[in-house]
N, C-alpha and C positions, 0 to 999 in steps of 0.2 A: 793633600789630605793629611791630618792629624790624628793617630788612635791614642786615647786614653792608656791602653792596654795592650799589648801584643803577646799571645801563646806561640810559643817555640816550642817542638820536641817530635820526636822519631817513634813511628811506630811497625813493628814490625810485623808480616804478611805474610802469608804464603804466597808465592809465585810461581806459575806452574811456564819453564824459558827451557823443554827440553827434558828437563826434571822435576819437579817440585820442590823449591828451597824459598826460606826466609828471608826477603829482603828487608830494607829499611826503606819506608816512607818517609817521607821528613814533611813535617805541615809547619805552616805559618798562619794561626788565625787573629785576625783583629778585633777588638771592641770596639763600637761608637759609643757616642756621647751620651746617646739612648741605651745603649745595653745589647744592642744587632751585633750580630757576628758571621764580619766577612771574610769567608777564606782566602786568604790573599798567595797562596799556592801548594802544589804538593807536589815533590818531587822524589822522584827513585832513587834510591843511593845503590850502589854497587859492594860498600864495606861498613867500614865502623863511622859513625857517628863522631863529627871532627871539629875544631872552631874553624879552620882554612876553608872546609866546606861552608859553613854556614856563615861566614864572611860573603861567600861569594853570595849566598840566596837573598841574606841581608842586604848587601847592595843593589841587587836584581829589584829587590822590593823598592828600596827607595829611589832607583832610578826610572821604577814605573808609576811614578807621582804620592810613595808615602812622605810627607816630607819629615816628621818628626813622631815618636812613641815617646810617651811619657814612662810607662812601667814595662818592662820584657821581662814573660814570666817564663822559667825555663830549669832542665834541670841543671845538676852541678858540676856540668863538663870542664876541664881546666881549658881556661883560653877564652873561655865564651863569654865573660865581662868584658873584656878588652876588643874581643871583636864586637861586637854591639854598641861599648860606644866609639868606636873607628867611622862606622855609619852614623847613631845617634849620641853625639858627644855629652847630653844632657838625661839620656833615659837610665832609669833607678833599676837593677835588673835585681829580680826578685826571686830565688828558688823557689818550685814549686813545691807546696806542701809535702806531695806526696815523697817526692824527692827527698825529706829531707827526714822522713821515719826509718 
């Protein structure tokens, strides 16, 4: 499968593990071709928001049949271009708007 568009970014939660603290969610959502938007996963994080981490999710995706992302849109973590294209050698990564006020 091929998306047009892939959103990266972490959002943080309450999580009630004993105490109630703040984790980090990390989502990966895709666009089609139509403009559908499929979650392609969400996972817990334990700390800070990492490119080594999101290397690993990044491959996880493509090794579950993404085979190519044209734009990854994402905020401006150091590391995070180089990991993205290690998996998609050809995707344009794009900071997110918000990100970038």
């Amino acid at each position: 499968r091929v998306y047009p568009v892939m959103f990266i970014d972490a959002v943080h939660v309450k999580v009630r593990d004993g105490q109630v603290t703040n984790r980090p969610m990390y989502v990966a959502i895709g666009v089609t071709v139509n403009g559908e938007r499929d979650i392609l996963g969400i996972w817990a994080g334990e700390g800070g928001e990492g490119a080594k981490f999101w290397l690993s999710v990044l491959t996880e995706i493509k090794n579950r049949g993404v085979a190519d992302v044209c734009i990854v849109v994402c905020d401006g973590l150091k590391g995070l271009p180089e990991a993205i294209n290690t998996v998609w050698e050809l995707a344009v990564v794009q900071t997110c708007i918000i990100h970038l006020i």
